[in-house]
C-alpha positions as YAML, in Angstrom:
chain: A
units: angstrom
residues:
- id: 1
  name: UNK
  ca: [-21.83, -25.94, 18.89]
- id: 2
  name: UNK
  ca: [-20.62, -22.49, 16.96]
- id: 3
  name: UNK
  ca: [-21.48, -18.57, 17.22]
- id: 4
  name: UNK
  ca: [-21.90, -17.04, 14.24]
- id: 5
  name: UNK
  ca: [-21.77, -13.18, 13.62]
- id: 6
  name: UNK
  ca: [-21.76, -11.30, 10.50]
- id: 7
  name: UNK
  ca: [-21.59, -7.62, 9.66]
- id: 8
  name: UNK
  ca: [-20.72, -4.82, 6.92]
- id: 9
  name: UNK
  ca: [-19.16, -1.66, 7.04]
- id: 10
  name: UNK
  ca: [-19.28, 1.19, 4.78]
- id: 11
  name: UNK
  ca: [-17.20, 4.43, 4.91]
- id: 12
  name: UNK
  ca: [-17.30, 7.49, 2.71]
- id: 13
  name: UNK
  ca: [-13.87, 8.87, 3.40]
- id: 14
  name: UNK
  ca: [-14.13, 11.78, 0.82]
- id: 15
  name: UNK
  ca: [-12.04, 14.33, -0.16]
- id: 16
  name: UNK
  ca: [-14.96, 13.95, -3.33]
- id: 17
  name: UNK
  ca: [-15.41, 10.42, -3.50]
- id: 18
  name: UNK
  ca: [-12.80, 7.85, -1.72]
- id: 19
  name: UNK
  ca: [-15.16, 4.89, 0.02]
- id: 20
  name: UNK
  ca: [-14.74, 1.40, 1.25]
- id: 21
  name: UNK
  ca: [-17.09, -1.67, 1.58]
- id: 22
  name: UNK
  ca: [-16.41, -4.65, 3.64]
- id: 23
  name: UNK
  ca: [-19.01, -8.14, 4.69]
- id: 24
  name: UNK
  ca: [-17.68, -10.76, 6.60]
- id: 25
  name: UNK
  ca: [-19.02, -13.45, 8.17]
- id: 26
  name: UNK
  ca: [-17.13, -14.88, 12.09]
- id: 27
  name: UNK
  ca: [-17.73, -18.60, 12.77]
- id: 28
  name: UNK
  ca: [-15.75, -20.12, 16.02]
- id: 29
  name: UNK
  ca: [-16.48, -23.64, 16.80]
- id: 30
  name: UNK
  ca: [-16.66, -24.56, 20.62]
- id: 31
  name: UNK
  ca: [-15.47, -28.06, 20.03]
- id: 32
  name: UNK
  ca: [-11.90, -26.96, 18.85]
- id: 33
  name: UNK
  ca: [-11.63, -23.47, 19.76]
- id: 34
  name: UNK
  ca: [-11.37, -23.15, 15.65]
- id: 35
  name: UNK
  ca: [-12.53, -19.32, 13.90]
- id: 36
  name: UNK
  ca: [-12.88, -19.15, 10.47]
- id: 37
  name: UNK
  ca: [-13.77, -15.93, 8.49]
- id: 38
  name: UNK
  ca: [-14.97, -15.37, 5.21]
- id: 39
  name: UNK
  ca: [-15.01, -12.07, 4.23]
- id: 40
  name: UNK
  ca: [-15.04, -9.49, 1.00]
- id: 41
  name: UNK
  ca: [-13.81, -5.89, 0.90]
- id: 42
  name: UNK
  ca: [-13.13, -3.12, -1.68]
- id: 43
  name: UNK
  ca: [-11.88, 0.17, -1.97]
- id: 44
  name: UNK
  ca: [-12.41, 3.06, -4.87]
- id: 45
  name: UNK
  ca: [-11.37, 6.08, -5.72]
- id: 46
  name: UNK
  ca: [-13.51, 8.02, -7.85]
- id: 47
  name: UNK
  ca: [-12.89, 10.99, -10.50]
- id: 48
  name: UNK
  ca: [-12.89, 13.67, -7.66]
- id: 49
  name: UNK
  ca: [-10.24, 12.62, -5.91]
- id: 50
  name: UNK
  ca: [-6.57, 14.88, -6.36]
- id: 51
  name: UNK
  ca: [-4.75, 12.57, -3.98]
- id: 52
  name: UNK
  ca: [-4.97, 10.47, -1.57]
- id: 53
  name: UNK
  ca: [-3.19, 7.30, -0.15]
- id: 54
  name: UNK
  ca: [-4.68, 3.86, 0.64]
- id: 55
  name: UNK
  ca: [-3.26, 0.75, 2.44]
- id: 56
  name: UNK
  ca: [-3.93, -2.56, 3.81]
- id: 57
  name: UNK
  ca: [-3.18, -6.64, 3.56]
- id: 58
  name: UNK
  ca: [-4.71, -9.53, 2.04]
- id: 59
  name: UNK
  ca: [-4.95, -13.27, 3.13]
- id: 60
  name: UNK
  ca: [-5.93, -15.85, 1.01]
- id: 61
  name: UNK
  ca: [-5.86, -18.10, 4.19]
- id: 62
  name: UNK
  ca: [-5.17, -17.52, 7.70]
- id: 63
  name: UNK
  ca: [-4.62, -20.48, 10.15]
- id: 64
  name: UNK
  ca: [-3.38, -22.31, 12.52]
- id: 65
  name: UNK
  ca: [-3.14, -25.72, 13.50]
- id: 66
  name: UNK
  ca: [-0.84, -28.66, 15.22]
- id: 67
  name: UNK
  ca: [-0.37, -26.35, 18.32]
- id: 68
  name: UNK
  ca: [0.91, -23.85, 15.86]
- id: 69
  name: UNK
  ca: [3.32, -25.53, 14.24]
- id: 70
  name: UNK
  ca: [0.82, -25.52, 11.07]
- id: 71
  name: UNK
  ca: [0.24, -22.18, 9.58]
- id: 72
  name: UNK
  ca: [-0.89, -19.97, 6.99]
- id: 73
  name: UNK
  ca: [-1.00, -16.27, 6.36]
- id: 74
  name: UNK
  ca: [-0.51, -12.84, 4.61]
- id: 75
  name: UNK
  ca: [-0.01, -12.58, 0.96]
- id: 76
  name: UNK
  ca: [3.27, -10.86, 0.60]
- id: 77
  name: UNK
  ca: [3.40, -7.75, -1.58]
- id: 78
  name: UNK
  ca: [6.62, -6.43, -3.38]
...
């Protein structure tokens, strides 16, 4: 047994023409209290933009397992 729930978001943040797009897709399975996400996102700046400043993380994997002696994580960023 699993819920599934999926959803975008889309956001103009402006300043002439800053946006950002995300999809994902939330699966938790009952049987082993496991979540798994897939998910895409992306963020532009366009021509009108004079400054601006944009942050966030990526994970190529995020888990855990063994009673959390198993895990996986945030890409680090220098």
């Amino acid at each position: 047994m699993a819920k599934i729930s999926l959803g975008p978001v889309k956001k103009d943040v402006n300043a002439q023409g800053a946006s950002i797009q995300a999809d994902a897709v939330r699966v938790k399975l009952f049987p082993s209290d496991t979540v798994v996400y897939l998910a895409h996102s992306r963020a532009t700046i366009n021509g009108g933009v004079v400054s601006g400043l944009f942050r966030g993380s990526a994970y190529a994997s995020k888990a855990t397992a063994a009673g959390g002696r198993v895990t996986s994580g945030k890409t680090l960023t220098s």
